[in-house]
N, C-alpha and C positions, 0 to 999 in steps of 0.2 A: 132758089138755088142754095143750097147746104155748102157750105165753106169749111174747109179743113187746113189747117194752119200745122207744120210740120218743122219742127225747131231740131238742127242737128240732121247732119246729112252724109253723116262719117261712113265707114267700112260697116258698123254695123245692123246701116240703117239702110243697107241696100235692097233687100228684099223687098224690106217692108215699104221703099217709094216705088217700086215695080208693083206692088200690088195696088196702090195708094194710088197711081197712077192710070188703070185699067180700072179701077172701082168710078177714078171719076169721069173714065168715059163713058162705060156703062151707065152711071147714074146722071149724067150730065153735072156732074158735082166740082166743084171749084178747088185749085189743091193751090197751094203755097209751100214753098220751103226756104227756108232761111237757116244759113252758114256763116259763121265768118268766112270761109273760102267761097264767093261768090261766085269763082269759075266752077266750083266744085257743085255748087246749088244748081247752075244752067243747065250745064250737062247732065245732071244726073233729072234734071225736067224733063229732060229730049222735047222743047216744046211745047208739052201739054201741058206742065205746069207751070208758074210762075217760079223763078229762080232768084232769090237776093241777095246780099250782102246782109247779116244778120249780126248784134253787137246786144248781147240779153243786159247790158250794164246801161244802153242806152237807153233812157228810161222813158222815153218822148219817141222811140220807135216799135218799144214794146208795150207800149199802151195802145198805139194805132195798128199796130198788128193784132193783136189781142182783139180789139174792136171790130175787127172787122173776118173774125170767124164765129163758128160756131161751136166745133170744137178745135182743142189745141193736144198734138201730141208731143210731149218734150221725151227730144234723144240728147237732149245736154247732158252733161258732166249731172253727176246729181247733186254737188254744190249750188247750183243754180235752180233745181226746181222750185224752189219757195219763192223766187222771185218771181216767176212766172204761175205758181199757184196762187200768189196774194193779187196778181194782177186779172186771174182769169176771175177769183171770188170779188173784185170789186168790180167786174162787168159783169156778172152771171156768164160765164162761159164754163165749158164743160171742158175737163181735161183727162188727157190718159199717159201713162208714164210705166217704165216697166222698174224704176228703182223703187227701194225698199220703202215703205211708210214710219216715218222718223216719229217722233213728238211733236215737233212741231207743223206738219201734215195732218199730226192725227187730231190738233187742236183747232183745226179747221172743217173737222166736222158737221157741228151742229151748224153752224153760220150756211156751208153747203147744201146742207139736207133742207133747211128754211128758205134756200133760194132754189131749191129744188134741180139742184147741181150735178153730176155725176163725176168726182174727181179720182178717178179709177186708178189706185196704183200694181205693183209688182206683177206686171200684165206682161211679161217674156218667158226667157225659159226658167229660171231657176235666181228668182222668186218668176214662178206664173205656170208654166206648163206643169210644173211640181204640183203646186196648192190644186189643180184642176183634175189631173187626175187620180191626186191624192182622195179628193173630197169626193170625186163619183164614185171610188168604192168605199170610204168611211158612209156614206150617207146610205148605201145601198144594205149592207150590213144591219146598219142601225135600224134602219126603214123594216128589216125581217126582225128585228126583234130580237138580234145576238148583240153579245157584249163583247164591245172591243178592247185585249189586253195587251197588244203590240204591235207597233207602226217602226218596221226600218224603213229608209230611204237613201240611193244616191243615186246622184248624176253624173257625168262626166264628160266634158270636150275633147274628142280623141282626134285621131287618125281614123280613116277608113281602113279595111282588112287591106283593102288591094295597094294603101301608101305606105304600107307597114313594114312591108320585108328589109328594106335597107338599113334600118333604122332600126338600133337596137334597144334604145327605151320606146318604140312604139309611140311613141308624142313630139308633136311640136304645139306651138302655139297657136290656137285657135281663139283665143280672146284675151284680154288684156294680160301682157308680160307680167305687168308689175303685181300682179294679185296672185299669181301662179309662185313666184320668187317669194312672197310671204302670206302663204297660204298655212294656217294653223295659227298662226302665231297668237299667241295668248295662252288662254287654258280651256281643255273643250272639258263641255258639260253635256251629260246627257243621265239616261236610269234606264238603269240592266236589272228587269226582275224584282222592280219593286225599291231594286238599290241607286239612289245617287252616285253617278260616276263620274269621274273627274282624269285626266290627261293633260298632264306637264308637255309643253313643247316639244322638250330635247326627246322626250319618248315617242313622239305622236305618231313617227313613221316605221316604227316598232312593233306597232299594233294594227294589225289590219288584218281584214278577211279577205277570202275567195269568193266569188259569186260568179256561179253559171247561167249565163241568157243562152238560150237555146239560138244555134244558127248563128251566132256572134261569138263564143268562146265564153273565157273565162276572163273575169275584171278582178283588180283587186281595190279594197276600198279601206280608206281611211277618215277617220271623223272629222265633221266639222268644227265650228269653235263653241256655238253656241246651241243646242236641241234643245232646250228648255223653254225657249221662247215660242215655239208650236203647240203646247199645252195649252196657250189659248188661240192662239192662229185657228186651230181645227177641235176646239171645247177636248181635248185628252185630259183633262182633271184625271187625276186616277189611277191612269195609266200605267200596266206594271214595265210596258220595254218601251223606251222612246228615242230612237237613235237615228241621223241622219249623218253623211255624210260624202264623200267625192270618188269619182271613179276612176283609174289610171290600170296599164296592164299589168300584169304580174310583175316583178320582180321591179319594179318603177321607185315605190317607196323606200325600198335598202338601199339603191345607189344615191336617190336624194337626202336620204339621211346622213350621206357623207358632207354635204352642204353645210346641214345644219349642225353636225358634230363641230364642223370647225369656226363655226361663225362667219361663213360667209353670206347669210342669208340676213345678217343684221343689218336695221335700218337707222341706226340714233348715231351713228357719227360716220365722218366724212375722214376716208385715209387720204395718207398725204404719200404727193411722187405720184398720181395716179397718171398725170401726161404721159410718163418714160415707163410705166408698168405693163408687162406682156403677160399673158394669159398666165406663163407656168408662175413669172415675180408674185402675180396674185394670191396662187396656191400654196406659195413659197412663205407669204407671210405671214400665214397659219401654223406656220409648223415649227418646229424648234433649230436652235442654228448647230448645223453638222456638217461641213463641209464634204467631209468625205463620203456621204451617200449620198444617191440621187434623189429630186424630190419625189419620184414615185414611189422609192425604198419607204420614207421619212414616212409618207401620206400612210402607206399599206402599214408599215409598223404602228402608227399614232392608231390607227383606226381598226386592227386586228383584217386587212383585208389579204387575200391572196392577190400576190401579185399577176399569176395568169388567173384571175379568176373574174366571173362575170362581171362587176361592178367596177374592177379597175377598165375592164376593155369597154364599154360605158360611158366610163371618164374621158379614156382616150379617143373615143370616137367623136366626144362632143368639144375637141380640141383643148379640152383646160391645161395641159401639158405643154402646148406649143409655143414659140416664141413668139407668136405675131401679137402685136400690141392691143393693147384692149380697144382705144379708140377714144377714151373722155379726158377732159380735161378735171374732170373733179368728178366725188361723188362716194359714196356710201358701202360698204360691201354687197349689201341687195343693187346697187343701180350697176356694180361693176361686172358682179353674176348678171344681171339680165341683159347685160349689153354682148356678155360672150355669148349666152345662149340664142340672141336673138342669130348670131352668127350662121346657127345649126338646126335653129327650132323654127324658122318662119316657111313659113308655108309657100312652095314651089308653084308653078301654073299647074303642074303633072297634079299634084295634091288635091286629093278630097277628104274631108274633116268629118264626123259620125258626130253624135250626140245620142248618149244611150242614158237611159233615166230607169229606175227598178226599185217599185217598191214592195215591202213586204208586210202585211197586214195579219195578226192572229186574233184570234175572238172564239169565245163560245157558242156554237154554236146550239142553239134552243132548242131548235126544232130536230138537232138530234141527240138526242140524252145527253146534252151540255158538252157533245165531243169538239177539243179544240181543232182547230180546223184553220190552214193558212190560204191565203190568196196573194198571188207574186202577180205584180202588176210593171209589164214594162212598156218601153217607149222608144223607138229607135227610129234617127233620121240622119240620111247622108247628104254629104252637102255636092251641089251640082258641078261648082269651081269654085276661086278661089277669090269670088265677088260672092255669088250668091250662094253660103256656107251653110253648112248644117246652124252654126250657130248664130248666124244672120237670119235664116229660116225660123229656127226657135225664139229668139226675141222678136222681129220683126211681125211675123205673123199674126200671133194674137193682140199686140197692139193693132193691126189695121182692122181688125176680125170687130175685134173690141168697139173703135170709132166709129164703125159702119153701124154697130148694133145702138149704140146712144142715137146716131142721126138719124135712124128708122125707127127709134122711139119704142125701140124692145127691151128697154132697161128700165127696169119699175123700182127700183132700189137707187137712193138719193144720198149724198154725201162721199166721205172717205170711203173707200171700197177697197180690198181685195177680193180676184177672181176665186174665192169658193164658195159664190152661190151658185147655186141651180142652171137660175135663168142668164148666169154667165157660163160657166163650165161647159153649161151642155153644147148650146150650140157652135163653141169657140172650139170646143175638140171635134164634134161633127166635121166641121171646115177643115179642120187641121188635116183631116184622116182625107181630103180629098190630095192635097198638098206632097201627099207620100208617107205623112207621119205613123206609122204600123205601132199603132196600139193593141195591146194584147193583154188578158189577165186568165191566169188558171189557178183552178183549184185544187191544195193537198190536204188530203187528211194525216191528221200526225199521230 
């Protein structure tokens, strides 16, 4: 009997124990899950599978868990994956995980590959559904014998078309607050054409494009922090355009740049008074002291906005004007923004969440007088409610796709892994596409 050990049982590990769950009845396969929240683990067994009380610092319960699977999928915090990656490499066990491969992951390689291991990371959506069908049309290309000069990419966790009307930034929260409140921060790198590009923070939502998916509308997208680091993810050495980044609907990024103009998306100190502070005190503390204008006046003048104009009614819709108290006792300008938005952005029972993915690949084409030639490759999935989500679907998925394929012994590739090879990609999107996932790629000539 093959054993599956399932670490982390949260919101967005729910799909992926409904599949986890039906895989081991079909296969007569043993499942475990382990939570700190133990009622949270039972319940979400319905029965069929073991449910525990889970503590990964316990080090005398994570070695006898460990021991006694075959493979282990960590939904932990990704703080904790090395604890449980040093534990599965000193049992030989096999492991899958959908967070990023650090250095010290990836220093566990060769020790993995020699115990003939399979420690499979960025196996969800974005790292994982990206890298997969990134790589089936980079490798398809290369395989005919064109040269490939540029690879865009973005993702994005939305709204569905049909949760979208009330809502005039078109988004709430579909995965984690706190990444969404400081998203860019740093300085994005990426190369436009051969050239090195580089994007200051305060600018980032300045710059962005439009992109049409056929049947879903128009996205707008903005860069990520880091494209450089893909050059070797998917061998682009070369490469004249190499740009990824995120997807939100039009007009998303001008009203959130009003955020970051005034600093309320900083993370490196904690304001004070934050108990007795109400949404508009917050807004209030950005801006200069006038007594005699209102702080919408103060805001719209500091930031050149119109006062009936999109962006302010935006603001006002997502309450930052209002006197109702924020709600913390302490905290940071990012922790005080994502506690108002959580107010307006969390996702209703009515609410279904999309995941739309869109890449765009250029290359010479050989085989016909070197004409360059693009291929748009997208990806879109809705999510069913507001348990089993578009982006609980996206990361969940290909982890359990993933484990099934190590315990059927269809994975010939040993050690540190990410999903772009072959004999991963191929059949993980196969599955995916049964799932609802609408893969699609067409080709322009330019």
């Amino acid at each position: 009997m093959k054993r599956i050990l399932l670490l982390g049982a949260g919101q967005s590990a729910s799909t992926l124990i409904e599949y986890l769950l039906t895989l081991s009845e079909e296969k007569k396969w043993q499942l475990s899950i382990g939570d700190a929240d133990v009622a949270l683990a039972e319940r979400k067994g319905k029965g069929i599978a073991r449910g525990f009380a889970f503590d990964v610092t316990d080090y005398d319960q994570l070695t006898k868990e460990i021991g006694e699977a075959d493979v282990v999928i960590s939904m932990l915090p990704a703080k904790f994956h090395m604890l449980v990656a040093n534990e599965c490499l000193k049992q030989s066990r096999h492991l899958v995980t959908a967070s990023y491969v650090n250095d010290e992951m990836r220093a566990l390689h060769d020790e993995a590959e020699q115990k003939g291991l399979v420690f499979l990371n960025e196996c969800g959506l974005d790292p994982g559904i990206d890298h997969m069908s990134a790589m089936k049309v980079i490798d398809k290309i290369r395989n005919e014998g064109n040269e490939l000069i540029g690879f865009e990419s973005f993702t994005g966790g939305l709204l569905a078309p049909q949760s979208e009307d009330e809502n005039p930034w078109k988004y709430k929260f579909t995965w984690n607050p706190r990444n969404v409140v400081l998203a860019g921060q740093g300085v994005v790198k990426f190369i436009q054409e051969g050239r090195y590009k580089f994007i200051p923070y305060h600018r980032l939502f300045r710059r962005t494009e439009i992109v049409h998916i056929p049947k879903y509308g128009e996205f707008e997208g903005y860069a990520n922090r880091d494209s450089l680091k893909y050059l070797d993810v998917y061998d682009l050495r070369g490469i004249r355009t190499l740009y990824r980044g995120t997807f939100r609907r039009p007009g998303y990024s001008k009203a959130w740049n009003v955020f970051v103009q005034l600093g309320a998306t900083d993370d490196t100190y904690k304001m004070e008074g934050v108990d007795k502070m109400t949404h508009r005190q917050f807004i209030n503390s950005f801006l200069s002291y006038n007594p005699g204008d209102s702080i919408e006046l103060k805001l719209a003048h500091y930031l050149n906005l119109d006062m009936e104009g999109e962006i302010m009614y935006k603001l006002k819709w997502l309450g930052v004007f209002s006197e109702e108290l924020v709600g913390l006792k302490e905290g940071t300008p990012a922790q005080i923004l994502e506690t108002i938005l959580r107010k307006k952005w969390t996702l209703n029972k009515e609410d279904r969440d999309m995941i739309v993915m869109w890449h765009k690949f250029t290359y010479i084409d050989k085989t016909n007088n070197n004409r360059e030639t693009e291929v748009h490759s997208t990806m879109v999935a809705i999510g069913e409610d507001t348990v089993n989500t578009a982006m609980s679907k996206s990361v969940g998925l290909p982890l359990g796709i993933a484990a099934k394929l190590v315990l059927e012994d269809k994975v010939e590739s040993r050690g540190v892994l990410v999903p772009t090879l072959k004999e991963l990609y191929e059949p993980i999107m196969e599955e995916l596409e049964t799932y609802g996932f609408d893969f699609n790629e067409s080709c322009v000539l330019r």
